[in-house]
C-alpha positions in Angstrom: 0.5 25.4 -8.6 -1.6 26.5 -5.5 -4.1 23.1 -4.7 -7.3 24.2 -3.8 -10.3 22.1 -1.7 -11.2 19.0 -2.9 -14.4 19.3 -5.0 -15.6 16.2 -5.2 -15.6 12.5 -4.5 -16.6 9.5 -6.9 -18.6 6.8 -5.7 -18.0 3.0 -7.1 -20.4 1.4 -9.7 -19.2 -2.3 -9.4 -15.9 -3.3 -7.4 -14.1 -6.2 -6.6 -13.7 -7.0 -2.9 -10.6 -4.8 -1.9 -10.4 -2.4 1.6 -7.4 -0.9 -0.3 -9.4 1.3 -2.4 -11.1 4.3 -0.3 -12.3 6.7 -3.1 -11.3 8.9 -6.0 -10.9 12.4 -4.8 -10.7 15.2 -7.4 -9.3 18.7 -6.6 -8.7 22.0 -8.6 -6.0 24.1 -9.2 -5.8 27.4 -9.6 -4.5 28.2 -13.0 -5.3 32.0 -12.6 -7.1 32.3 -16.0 -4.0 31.9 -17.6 -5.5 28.5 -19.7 -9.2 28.5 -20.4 -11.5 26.5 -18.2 -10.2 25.0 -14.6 -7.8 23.1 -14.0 -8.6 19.5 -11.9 -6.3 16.7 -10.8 -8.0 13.0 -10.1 -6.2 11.0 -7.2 -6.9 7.5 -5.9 -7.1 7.8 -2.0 -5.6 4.1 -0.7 -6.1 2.7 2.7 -2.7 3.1 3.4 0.4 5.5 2.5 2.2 2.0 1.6 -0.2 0.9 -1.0 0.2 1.5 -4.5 -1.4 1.8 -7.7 0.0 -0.1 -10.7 -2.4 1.2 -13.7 -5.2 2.0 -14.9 -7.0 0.0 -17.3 -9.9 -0.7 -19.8 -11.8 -4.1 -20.5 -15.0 -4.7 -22.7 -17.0 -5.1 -19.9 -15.8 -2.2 -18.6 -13.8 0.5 -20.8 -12.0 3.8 -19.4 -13.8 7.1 -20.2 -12.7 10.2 -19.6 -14.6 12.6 -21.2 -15.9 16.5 -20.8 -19.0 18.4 -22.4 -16.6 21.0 -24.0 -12.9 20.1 -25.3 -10.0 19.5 -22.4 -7.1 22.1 -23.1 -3.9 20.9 -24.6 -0.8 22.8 -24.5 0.7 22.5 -28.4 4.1 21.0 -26.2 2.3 18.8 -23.8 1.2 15.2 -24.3 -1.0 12.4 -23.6 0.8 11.3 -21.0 2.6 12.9 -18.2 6.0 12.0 -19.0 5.5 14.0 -22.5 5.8 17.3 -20.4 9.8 18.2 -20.1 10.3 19.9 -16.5 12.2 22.3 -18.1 9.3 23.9 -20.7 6.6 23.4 -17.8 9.0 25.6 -16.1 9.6 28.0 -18.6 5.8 28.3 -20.0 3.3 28.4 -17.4 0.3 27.4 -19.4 1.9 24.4 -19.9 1.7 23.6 -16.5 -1.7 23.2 -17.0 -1.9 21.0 -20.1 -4.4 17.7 -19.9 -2.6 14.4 -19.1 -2.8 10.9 -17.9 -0.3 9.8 -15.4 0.5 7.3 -12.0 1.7 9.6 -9.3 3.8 12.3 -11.6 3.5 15.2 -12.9 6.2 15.5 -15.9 9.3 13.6 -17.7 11.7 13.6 -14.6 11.5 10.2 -13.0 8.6 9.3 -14.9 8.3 5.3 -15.8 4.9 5.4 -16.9 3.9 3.7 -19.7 0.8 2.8 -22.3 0.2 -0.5 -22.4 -1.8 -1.3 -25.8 -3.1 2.0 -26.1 -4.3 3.1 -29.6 -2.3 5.6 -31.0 -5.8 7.2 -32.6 -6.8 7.1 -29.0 -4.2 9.4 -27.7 -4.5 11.8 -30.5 -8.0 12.3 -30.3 -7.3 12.7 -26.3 -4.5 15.1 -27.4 -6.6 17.1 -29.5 -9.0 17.5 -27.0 -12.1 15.0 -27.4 -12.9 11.9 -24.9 -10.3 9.6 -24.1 -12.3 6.2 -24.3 -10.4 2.5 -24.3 -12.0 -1.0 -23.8 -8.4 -3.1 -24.3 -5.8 -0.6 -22.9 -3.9 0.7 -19.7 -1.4 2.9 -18.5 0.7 2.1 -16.0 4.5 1.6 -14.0 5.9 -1.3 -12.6 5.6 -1.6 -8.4 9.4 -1.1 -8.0 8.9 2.7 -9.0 8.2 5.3 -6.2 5.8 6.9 -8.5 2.9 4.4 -8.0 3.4 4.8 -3.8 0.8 6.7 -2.4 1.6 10.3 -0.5 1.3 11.0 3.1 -2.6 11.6 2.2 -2.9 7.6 0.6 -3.0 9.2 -2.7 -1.8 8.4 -6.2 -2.2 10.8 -8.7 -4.3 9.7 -11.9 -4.4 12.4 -14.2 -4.3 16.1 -14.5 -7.9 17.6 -16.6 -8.5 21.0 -18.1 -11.8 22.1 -19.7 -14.9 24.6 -19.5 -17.2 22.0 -19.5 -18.5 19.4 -16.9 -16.1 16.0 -16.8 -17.0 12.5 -16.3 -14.6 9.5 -15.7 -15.4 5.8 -15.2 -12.3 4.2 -14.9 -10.5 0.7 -13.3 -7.6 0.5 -10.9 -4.9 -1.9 -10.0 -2.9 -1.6 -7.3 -0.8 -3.8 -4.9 -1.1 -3.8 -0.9 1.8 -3.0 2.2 4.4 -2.5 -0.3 8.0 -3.2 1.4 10.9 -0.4 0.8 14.4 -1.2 1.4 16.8 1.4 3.4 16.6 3.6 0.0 13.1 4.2 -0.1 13.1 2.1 -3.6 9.9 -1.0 -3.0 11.4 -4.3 -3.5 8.3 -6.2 -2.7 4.3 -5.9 -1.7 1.5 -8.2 -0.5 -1.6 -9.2 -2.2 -2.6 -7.3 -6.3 -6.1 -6.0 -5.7 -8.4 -4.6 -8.8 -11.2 -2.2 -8.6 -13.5 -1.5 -11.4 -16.2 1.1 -12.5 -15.0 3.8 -10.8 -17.1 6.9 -11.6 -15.2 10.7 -11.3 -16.9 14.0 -11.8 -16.5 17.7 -12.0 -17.5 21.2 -12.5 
């Protein structure tokens, strides 16, 4: 998938103190018409390419939405979740490639670790069917021993993948971890200080 400029970049509501968290940057791909609508993915940009984002979450004070003015497009063989898409069929059916998904840091099933944490099994079908995904007592997330949750070269940390005809709009909540430590393998054995950041507002189109 060709990445094209970075549309545009959220702005925070209500944070906790935390130099970690630089922005949410939100970029589209070009899906060359083969899905309706375009195609965006949602990054957290970290302060440094050794901090890490653990999950995303949702509290009554202040719940995850992710939501568009027309439907987000889901592929009949995607999923909710990024580790629903097998390599293989993304591979084999392009349109799946661009499928709607929440994720930290990968794209489909091959190294994946991400998991829902209390998520609402209504809640993922009405994402999966295209409406708002909205939670006030869920996450997603993978543990800070995985490579997934590192940021890039760029401090980034891939959030989810969105696509849709309409205009989106995303407040969501971030935790993360600071300076993780890798040993000779690459694989992080350790970090400094857990940071959170919360209300978090996205937009597109």
């Amino acid at each position: 998938m060709k990445k094209l400029t970075i549309t545009l970049v959220a702005f925070l509501l209500t944070v906790a103190a935390s130099a970690q968290f630089v922005r949410i940057e939100v970029e589209e791909v070009a899906n060359s018409g083969k899905v309706p609508g375009t195609t965006y993915r949602v990054y957290a940009v970290l302060e440094s390419p050794n901090d890490l984002i653990m999950a995303v979450f949702g509290e009554e004070e202040n719940p995850v939405r992710i939501e568009s003015t027309k439907s987000f497009y889901q592929h009949p063989n995607g999923g909710a979740l990024s580790n629903d898409l097998m390599r293989f069929e993304v591979q084999q059916d392009s349109k799946l490639a661009f499928d709607s998904w929440l994720t930290i840091g990968s794209e489909d099933n091959y190294n994946n670790y991400l998991m829902p944490f209390l998520v609402d099994s209504v809640e993922l079908k009405k994402f999966e069917s295209g409406e708002a995904f909205v939670t006030k007592t869920s996450a997603w997330f993978a543990t800070p021993d995985r490579r997934q949750t590192l940021a890039d070269s760029k401090g980034r940390v891939l959030l989810m993948q969105l696509t849709t005809e309409g205009k989106i709009s995303g407040t969501i909540n971030l935790q993360g971890r600071t300076k993780a430590v890798r040993d000779p393998q690459g694989n992080i054995v350790s970090g400094n200080e857990n940071f959170e950041v919360r209300g978090i507002r996205f937009s597109a189109g």
